[in-house]
Every structure is written in structure tokens, then in C-alpha cells.
N, C-alpha and C positions, 0 to 999 in steps of 0.2 A: 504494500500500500504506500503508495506516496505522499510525501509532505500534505501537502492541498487536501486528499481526501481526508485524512485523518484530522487537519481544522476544521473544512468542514463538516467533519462528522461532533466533533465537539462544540463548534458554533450549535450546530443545529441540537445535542443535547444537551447545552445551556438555556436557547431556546424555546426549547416545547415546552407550555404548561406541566405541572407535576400528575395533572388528574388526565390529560391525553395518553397519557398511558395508562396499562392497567394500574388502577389504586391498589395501596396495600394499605389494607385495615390497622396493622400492628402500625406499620409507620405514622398514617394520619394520626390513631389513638395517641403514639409519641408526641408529634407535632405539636395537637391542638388538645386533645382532650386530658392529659396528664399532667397540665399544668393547673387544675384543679382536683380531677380526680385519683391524679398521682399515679406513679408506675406500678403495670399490675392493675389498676382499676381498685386499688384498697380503698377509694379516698378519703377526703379530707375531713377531719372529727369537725361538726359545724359548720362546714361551710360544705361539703360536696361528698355527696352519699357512696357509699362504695359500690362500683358496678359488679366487681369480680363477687357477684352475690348469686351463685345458682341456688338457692331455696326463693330467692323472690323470681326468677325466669322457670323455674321448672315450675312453681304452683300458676303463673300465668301461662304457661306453654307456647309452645314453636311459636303460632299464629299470634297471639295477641302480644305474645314480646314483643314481635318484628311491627305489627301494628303501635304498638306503646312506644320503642324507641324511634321509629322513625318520624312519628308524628312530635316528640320531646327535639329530635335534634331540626326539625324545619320549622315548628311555633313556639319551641322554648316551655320552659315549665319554671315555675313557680308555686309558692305558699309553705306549708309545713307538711313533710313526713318523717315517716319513723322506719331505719332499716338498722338490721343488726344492734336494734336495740338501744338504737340513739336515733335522738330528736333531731331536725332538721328546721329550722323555725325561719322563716324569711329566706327559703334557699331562691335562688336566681338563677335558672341556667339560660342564656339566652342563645336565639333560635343562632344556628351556625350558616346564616345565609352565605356565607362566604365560600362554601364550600360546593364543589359539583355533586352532581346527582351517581356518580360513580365515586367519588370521594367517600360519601354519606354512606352508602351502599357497602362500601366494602369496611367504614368503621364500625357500622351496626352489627352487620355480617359476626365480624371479628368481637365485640363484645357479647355478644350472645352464644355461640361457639366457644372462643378461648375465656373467654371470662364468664361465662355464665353457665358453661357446661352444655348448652341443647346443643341440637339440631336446629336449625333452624338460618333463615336468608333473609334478606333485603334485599332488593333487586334495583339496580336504578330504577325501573319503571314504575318501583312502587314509590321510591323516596317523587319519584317526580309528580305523581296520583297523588300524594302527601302533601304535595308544594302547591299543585292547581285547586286543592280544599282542604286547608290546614283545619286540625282538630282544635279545639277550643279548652280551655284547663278545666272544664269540669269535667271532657270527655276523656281528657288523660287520665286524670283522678279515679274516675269510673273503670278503665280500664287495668288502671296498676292497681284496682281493689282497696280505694280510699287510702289513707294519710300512713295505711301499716309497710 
């Protein structure tokens, strides 16, 4: 390979957006989601509930997780719950508009899976179905089975 192609090829993977290529779930989670709910998804005591929590995704199951987190990370959730036993009072997660619909996809994927223990997917098409009628916080609430 010659000089030129090889800038070129480094121009050009400088570049391309991060989410034109396949998203990786663990990486975005690093990126953007760990600077509150900390590495591993333990998070943070008062301020940001632990995700790595499989008794709250196995009692909601595959569907309704994938439903519950996708609709949290496009309209954000707020108010007071209770995970692992501790209170959550004023928590604020706001909607991660910044992020593409394959980005979204493959950090939900990755916390319900690696951190939450199911089975279970996110698909862009759902995080985008999520984006063109975002849920409302009492429908989240309903969903994660009220403030527990």
C-alpha cells in the first residue's frame, strides 16, 4: 500500500461519524452512560441507579425492558425510585438526543444483555418508533412497575 492510500485511509477514518459504523454498546455505555452510572453499570449511591441490576430486567422481561429502556434513553426519566434498596429522590436522567438510533440500539442492547443478564434487543427501528412517539413519565413509571 502506498503512502497516499494509507492517509487516505486515515483521513477518511478520522472522518466518519462514530455511529456510521457498527455501534458498540460497551463502548457508547463507556463514552456517555458511565459517567453517571459508573463502570459496570453499578451506579451512582443518589444520584444514578445501578443498571447492572438483573432482578429489576428479569421481573420486567425481554419485551418490556427493551420497551422501558428505550423509551428512558429518547424522553429521559425523572422523579423518585427505589433499586437495590436505595432511594432515588429527584433523579434526572435526560433524554440522550445526541445520540443515533444505532448508537441507542446497541447501548440498550448491551445493558440488558451484559448488565442485566436477559435476552433481549433494541433495534434501531425500535429506538426510532420510540423517537416519532416518545412515552410520557407516567408511562415509564407504569412500565418499570412504579417507584420499586
Amino acid at each position: 500500500m502506498n503512502l497516499r492510500m494509507l492517509l487516505a485511509g486515515a483521513f477518511l477514518a478520522l472522518a466518519t461519524p462514530a455511529h456510521a459504523a457498527a455501534a458498540d454498546g460497551g463502548e457508547v455505555f463507556d463514552r456517555v452512560c458511565a459517567a453517571c452510572h459508573n463502570a459496570g453499570g453499578i451506579g451512582t449511591p443518589g444520584v444514578a441507579p445501578p443498571l447492572a441490576d438483573p432482578p429489576l430486567w428479569t421481573r420486567l422481561g425481554p419485551e418490556t425492558s427493551a420497551r422501558f429502556i428505550a423509551g428512558v434513553v429518547i424522553a429521559g426519566f425523572s422523579g423518585t425510585i427505589f433499586s437495590q434498596g436505595m432511594g432515588y429522590y429527584g433523579l434526572v436522567m435526560p433524554p440522550q438526543s445526541q445520540l443515533s438510533d444505532e448508537e441507542l440500539a446497541a447501548v440498550t442492547t448491551h445493558v440488558l444483555r451484559n448488565l442485566g443478564g436477559i435476552e433481549a434487543e433494541v433495534t434501531p427501528a425500535d429506538i426510532a418508533a420510540v423517537r416519532a412517539a416518545p412515552p410520557g413519565h407516567k408511562d415509564l413509571m407504569q412500565l418499570r412497575g412504579g417507584s420499586q
